[in-house]
C-alpha positions, -999 to +999 in steps of 0.1 A: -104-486+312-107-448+320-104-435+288-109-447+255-079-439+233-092-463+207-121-481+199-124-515+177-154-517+155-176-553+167-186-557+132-152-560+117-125-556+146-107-524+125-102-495+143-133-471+143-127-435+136-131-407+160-153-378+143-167-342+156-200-343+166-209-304+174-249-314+176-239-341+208-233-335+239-195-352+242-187-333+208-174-365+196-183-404+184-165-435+173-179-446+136-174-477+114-185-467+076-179-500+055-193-510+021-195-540-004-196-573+012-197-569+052-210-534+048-225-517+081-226-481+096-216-484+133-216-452+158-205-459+194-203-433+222-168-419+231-182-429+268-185-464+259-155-482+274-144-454+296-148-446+334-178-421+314-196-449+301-226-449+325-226-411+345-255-393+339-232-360+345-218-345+315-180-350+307-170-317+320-189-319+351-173-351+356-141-335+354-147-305+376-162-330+403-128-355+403-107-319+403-128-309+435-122-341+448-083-340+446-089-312+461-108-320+489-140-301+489-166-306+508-196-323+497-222-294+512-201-272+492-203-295+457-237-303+464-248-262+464-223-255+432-228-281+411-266-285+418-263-324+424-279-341+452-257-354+481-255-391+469-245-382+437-218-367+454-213-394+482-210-418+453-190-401+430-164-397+455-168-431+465-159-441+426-129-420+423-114-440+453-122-474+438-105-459+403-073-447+422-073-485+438-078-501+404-047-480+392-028-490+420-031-528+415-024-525+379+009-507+384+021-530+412+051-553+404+073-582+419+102-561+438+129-575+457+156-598+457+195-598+466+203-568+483+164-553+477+148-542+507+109-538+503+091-521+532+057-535+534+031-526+553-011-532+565-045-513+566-077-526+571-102-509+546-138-508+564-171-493+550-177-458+559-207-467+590-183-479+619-210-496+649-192-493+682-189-527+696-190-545+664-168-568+650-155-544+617-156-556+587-135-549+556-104-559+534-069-558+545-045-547+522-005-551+521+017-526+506+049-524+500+077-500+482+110-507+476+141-490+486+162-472+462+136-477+433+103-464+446+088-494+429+055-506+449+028-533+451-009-531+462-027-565+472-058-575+484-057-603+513-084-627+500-087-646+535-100-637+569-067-625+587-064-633+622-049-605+653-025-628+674 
């Protein structure tokens, strides 16, 4: 989950309430205010359950990062004007690719049939180090889109695939 639209109370399983929070740092937390029998007083942080939940950056510099990553800037460049160290970077980056993946397979679907063509094709998805010489490792992938629709599919090959 990337953002938390909604969040349901563990105590009772109703809907917690967003409320303005000016003295914290998001501006905002979930609460759960209930009295009489079951009563408890429940605060959760509008991070918990989203792609926020466990950044150390603050929400907005989390945004301006994945904004400078759509748009390609260089990590020397982020490093000197958001004062983070280059891991930080190297990982963030690293994140927002495994989100965009994790959005992909959630929006494929089954495409074809009579009269459907579906293009589909392969990448092999290595680690970023690449020894000369060695055997590469990684994940191969099929795609495929379909004609006419522009419906797609994303999947993961679980099993070692073999080059003829």
């Amino acid at each position: 989950m990337y953002e938390a639209k909604e969040y349901v109370c563990p105590a009772c399983d109703e809907k917690m309430e967003l409320i303005e929070c000016s003295n914290l740092e998001d501006g905002f937390i979930w609460c759960c205010h209930k009295y009489g029998q079951n009563a408890h007083h429940i605060k959760r942080s509008v991070r918990k359950g989203s792609w926020f939940e466990c950044s150390h950056l603050s929400m907005p510099e989390v945004l301006i990062f994945t904004y400078l990553w759509v748009k390609k800037t260089p990590n020397e460049w982020i490093v000197d004007e958001m004062n983070v160290s280059k891991p930080t970077v190297v990982d963030w980056k690293s994140f927002c690719r495994e989100v965009c993946v994790d959005m992909i397979i959630r929006g494929s679907k089954k495409l074809g049939g009579v009269g459907h063509v579906v293009e589909i094709d392969e990448s092999k998805f290595r680690k970023r180090k690449y020894h000369k010489g060695k055997r590469v490792e990684g994940k191969w992938v099929f795609g495929g889109i379909e004609r006419g629709s522009k419906e797609s599919f994303f999947a993961w090959l679980r099993i070692e695939r073999q080059r003829r």
